[in-house]
C-alpha positions as CSV (number, residue, x, y, z in Angstrom):
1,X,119.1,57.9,138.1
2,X,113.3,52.4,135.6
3,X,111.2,48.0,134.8
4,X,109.9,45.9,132.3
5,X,107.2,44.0,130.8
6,X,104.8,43.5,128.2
7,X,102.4,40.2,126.5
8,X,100.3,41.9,129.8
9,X,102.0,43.2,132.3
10,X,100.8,41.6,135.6
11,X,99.2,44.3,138.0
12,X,98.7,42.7,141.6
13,X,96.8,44.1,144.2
14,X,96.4,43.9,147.7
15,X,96.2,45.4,151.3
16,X,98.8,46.3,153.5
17,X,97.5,45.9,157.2
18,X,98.0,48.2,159.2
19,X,97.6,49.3,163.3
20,X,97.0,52.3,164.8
21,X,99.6,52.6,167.8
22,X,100.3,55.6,169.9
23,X,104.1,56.9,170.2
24,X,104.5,57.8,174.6
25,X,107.4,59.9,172.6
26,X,106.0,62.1,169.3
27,X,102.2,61.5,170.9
28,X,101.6,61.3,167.3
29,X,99.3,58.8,165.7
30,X,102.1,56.2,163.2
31,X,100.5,53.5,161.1
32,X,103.2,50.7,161.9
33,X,102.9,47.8,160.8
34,X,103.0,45.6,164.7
35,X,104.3,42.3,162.6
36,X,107.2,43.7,160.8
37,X,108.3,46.4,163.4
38,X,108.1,44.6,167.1
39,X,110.3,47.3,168.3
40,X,111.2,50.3,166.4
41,X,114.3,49.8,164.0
42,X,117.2,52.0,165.6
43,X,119.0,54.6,163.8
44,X,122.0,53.2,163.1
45,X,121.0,49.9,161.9
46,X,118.7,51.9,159.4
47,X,122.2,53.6,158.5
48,X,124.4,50.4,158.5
49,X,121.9,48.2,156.7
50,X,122.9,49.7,153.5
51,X,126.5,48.2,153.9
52,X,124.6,44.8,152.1
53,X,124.6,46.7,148.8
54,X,123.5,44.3,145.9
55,X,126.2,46.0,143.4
56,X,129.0,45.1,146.2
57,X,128.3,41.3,145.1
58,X,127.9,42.3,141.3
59,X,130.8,43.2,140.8
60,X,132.9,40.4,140.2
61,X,129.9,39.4,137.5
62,X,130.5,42.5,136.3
63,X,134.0,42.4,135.0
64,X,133.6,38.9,134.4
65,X,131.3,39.6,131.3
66,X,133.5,43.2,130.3
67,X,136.1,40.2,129.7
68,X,133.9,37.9,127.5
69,X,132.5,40.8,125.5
70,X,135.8,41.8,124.6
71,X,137.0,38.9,124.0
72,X,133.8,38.1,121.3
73,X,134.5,41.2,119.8
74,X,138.4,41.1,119.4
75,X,136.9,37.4,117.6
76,X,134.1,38.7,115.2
77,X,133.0,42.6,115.0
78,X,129.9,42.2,113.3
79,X,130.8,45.8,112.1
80,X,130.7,46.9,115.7
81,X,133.6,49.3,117.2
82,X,133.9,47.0,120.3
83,X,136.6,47.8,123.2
84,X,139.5,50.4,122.5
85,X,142.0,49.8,125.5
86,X,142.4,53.8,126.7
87,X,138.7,53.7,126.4
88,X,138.1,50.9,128.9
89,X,140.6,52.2,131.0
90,X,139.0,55.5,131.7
91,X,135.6,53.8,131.7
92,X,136.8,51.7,134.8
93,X,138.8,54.2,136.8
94,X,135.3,55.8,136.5
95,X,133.6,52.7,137.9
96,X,135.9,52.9,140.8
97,X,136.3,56.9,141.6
98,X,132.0,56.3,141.2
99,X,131.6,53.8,144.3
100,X,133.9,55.4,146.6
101,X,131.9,58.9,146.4
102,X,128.9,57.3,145.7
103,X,129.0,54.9,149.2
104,X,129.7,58.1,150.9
105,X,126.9,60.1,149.5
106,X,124.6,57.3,150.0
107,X,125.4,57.4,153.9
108,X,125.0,60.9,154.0
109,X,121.7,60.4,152.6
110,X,120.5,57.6,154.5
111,X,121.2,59.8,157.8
112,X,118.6,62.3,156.0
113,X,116.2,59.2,155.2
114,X,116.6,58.1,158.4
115,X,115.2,61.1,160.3
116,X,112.4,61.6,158.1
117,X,111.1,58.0,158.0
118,X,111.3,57.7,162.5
119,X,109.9,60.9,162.8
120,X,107.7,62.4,160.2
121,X,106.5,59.2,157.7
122,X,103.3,58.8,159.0
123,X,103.0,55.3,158.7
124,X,106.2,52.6,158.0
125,X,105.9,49.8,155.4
126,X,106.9,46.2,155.7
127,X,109.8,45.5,154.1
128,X,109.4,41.5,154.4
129,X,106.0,42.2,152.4
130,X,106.3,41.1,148.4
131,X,103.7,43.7,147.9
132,X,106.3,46.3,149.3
133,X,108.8,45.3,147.3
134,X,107.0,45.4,144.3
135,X,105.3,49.0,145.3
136,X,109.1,50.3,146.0
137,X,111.0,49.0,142.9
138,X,108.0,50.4,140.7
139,X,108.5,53.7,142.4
140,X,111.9,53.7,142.3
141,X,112.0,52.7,138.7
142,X,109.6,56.0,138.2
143,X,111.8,58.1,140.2
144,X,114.6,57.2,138.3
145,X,113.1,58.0,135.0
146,X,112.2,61.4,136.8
147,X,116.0,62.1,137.8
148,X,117.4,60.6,134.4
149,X,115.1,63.3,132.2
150,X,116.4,65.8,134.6
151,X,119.8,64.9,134.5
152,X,119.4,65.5,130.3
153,X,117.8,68.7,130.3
154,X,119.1,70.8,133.3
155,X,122.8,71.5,132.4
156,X,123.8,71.7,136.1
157,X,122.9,68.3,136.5
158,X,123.9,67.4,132.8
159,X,127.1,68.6,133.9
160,X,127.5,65.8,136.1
161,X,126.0,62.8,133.9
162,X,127.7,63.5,130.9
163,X,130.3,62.1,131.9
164,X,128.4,58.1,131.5
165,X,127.6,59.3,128.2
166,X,131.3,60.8,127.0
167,X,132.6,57.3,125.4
168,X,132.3,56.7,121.8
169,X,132.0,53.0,122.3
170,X,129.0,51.3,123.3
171,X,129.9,48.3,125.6
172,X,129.6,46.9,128.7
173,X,132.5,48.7,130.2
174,X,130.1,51.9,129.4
175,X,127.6,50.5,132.0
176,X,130.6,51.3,134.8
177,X,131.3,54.7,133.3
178,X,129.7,56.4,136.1
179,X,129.6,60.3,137.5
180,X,131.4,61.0,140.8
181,X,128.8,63.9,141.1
182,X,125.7,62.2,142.2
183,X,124.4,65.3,144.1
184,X,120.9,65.7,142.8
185,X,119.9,61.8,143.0
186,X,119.0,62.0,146.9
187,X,116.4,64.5,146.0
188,X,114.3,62.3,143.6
189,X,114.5,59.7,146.4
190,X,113.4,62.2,149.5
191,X,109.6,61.5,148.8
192,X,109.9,57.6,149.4
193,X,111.1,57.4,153.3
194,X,108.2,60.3,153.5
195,X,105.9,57.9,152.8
196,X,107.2,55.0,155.4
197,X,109.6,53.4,152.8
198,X,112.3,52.2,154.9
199,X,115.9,54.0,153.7
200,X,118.0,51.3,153.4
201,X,115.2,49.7,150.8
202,X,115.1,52.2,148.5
203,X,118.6,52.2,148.1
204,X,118.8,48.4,147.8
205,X,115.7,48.3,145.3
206,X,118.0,51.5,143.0
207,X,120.8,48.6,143.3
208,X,118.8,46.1,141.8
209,X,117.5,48.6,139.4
210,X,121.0,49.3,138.3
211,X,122.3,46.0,137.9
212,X,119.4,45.3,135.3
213,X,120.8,48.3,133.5
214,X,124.5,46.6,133.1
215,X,123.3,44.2,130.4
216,X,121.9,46.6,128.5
217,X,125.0,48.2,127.7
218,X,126.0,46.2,124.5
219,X,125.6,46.1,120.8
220,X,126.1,42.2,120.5
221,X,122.6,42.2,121.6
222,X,120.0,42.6,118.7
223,X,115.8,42.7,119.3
224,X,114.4,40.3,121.6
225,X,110.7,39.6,121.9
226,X,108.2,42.1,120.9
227,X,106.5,41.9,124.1
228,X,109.9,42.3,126.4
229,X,110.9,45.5,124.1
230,X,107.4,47.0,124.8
231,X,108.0,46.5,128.8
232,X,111.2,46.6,129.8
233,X,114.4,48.6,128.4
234,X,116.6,46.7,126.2
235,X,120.1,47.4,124.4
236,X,118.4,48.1,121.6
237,X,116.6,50.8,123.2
238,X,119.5,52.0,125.4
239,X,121.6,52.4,122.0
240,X,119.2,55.2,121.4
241,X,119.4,56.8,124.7
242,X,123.5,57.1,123.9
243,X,123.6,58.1,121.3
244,X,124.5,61.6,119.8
245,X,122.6,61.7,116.4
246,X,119.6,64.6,116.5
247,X,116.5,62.2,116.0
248,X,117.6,60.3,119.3
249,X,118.3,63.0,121.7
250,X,116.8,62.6,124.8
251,X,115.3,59.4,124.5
252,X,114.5,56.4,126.2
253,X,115.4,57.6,129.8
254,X,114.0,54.7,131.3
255,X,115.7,52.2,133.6
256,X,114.0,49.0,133.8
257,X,110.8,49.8,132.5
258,X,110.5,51.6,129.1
259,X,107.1,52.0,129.6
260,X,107.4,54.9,131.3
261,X,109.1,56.8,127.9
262,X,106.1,55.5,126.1
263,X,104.0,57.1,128.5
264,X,105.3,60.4,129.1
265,X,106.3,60.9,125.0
266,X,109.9,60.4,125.3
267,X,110.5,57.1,123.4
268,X,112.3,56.3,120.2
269,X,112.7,53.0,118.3
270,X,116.3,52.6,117.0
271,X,116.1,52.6,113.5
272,X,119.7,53.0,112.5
273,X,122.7,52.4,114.2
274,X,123.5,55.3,116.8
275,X,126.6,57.8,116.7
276,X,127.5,57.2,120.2
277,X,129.1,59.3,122.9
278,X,128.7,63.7,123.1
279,X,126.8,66.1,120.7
280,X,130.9,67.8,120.8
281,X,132.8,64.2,120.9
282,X,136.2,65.0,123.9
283,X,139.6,64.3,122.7
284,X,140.4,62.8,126.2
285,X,140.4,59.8,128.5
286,X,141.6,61.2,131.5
287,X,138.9,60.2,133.6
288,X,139.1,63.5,136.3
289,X,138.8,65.7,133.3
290,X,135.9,64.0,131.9
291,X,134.3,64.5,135.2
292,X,134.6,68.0,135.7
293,X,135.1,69.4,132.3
294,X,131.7,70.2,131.8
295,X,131.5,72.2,135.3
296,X,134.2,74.0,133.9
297,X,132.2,75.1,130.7
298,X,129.6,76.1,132.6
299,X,131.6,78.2,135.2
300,X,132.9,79.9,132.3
301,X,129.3,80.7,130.5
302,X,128.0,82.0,134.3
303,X,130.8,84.3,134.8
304,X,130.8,85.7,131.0
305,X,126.5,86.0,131.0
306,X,125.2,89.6,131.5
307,X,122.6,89.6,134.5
308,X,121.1,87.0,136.9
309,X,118.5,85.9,133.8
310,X,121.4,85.0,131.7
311,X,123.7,83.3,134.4
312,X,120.5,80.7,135.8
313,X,119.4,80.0,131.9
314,X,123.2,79.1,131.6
315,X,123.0,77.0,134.9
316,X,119.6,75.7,134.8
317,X,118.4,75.6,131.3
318,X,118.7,72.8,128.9
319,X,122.6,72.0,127.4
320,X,123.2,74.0,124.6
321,X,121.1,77.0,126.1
322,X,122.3,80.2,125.1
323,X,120.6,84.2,125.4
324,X,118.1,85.3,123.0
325,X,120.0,87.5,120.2
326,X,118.8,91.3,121.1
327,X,116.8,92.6,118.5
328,X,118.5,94.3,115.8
329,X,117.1,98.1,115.1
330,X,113.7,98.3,113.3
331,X,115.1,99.8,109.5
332,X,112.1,101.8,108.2
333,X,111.2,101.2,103.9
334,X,111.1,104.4,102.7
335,X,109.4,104.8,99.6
336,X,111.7,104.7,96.7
């Protein structure tokens, strides 16, 4: 699978013209807009365009700032557990295996966009508009915190996120930890090229969205401003997403904005330093078995369960779900 803001956060509005054009080849009525599509955008440039992903350029930056943080931390703690090298090492390889599958994924998915926005959107957005950049990044940032609450409490797809949340370290290595299972993210997505979002935006806005998340990935970063912790999400407020104690389960899903787990009831204030990494902490760093060992678990509860309503509360209820106990037999109290 979020935005921030606070002191006021700014609220702009405005109109999006539109013109009402008849397709010779749907004879369906499209609200284009004439200034920003002259011709229609073909296919496979809507495809291709994607091939300018923001994270591409990021990456560098990236493991630039891994190497300073380490570096601080070997230098001065502060109590903290910093870098353990097997660690960042598996955290890494995951970074890697995670942009190979994920830039195929993406295509597949833009092929999917692709169709719906030329032929069913009813209307196409301009993508040189600031308005329609602001409209899609919001959107995305919600649709994130949708697939991110998802991803926590439906084990199918916790079985494939766990695996950014498996490390007992907090750092900015974490922030590349990343699943090579991103199956269910293309359906939080589907209702934006519905709605005339063109595909390759939405994926470059969800770039954007998760470079902002990188930084946020640390413990040598305290509070900052009231007003920026109440908008956006913060390290301190990402310490409580990772971490494994009860009170902060299932927190502070947000991406960029943590308004929306003020909104919705899902936020927490980190009042003590987090336990980080699993609820059952693995006793590996091989990264294809922290991928997959999960799916494994849950193969296992499926083909033990008795009957279907066992086997889909195993696959789609939350982790840790297990069968109602039966009811023991009803002993009568005789009188004595």
């Amino acid at each position: 699978m979020f935005q921030p803001g606070s002191n006021g956060v700014r609220q702009s509005s405005a109109f999006i013209a539109i013109y009402v054009q008849y397709s010779a080849l749907s004879k369906t009525r499209k609200l284009v807009d004439l200034a920003s599509y002259p011709r229609r955008v073909g296919f496979w440039h809507q495809v291709t365009e994607q091939g300018h992903d923001p994270v591409t350029y990021a990456i560098p930056a990236f493991l630039v700032l891994v190497l300073v943080e380490a570096l601080a931390l070997r230098v001065s703690a502060f109590g903290r557990r910093g870098y353990y090298r097997r660690d960042t090492r598996a955290s890494l390889l995951m970074g890697v295996g995670s942009a190979v599958i994920g830039t195929l994924w993406r295509a597949l998915t833009l092929i999917l966009f692709t169709v719906i926005y030329d032929h069913v959107a009813p209307w196409h957005l301009r993508s040189t508009s600031w308005v329609t950049w602001v409209v899609v990044l919001l959107a995305v940032d919600l649709l994130w915190y949708a697939y991110h609450r998802f991803s926590h409490r439906v084990r199918i797809a916790w079985a494939a996120h766990q695996a950014h949340h498996s490390s007992a370290y907090f750092n900015l290595s974490t922030a590349l930890r990343q699943k090579w299972n991103p199956w269910f993210e293309g359906l939080f997505w589907l209702p934006l090229p519905f709605l005339g979002v063109p595909p390759w935006m939405i994926y470059t806005a969800f770039s954007f969205n998760l470079i902002y998340q990188f930084w946020i990935h640390t413990e040598r970063i305290e509070r900052l401003p009231r007003w920026f912790e109440f908008v956006f999400n913060t390290p301190s407020h990402h310490r409580v997403h990772h971490g494994s104690d009860p009170v902060y389960l299932d927190r502070n899903y947000g991406g960029i904005l943590i308004l929306w787990d003020r909104l919705f009831g899902t936020f927490r204030e980190e009042a003590s330093r987090p336990v980080y990494g699993l609820t059952k902490p693995v006793t590996t760093f091989n990264p294809v078995r922290l991928q997959y060992f999960e799916y494994a678990a849950l193969f296992r509860d499926v083909r033990a369960a008795h009957g279907m309503h066992d086997r889909l509360g195993f696959a789609f209820g939350p982790p840790g779900w297990t069968p109602a106990a039966p009811a023991g037999p009803t002993v009568s109290r005789g009188l004595a």
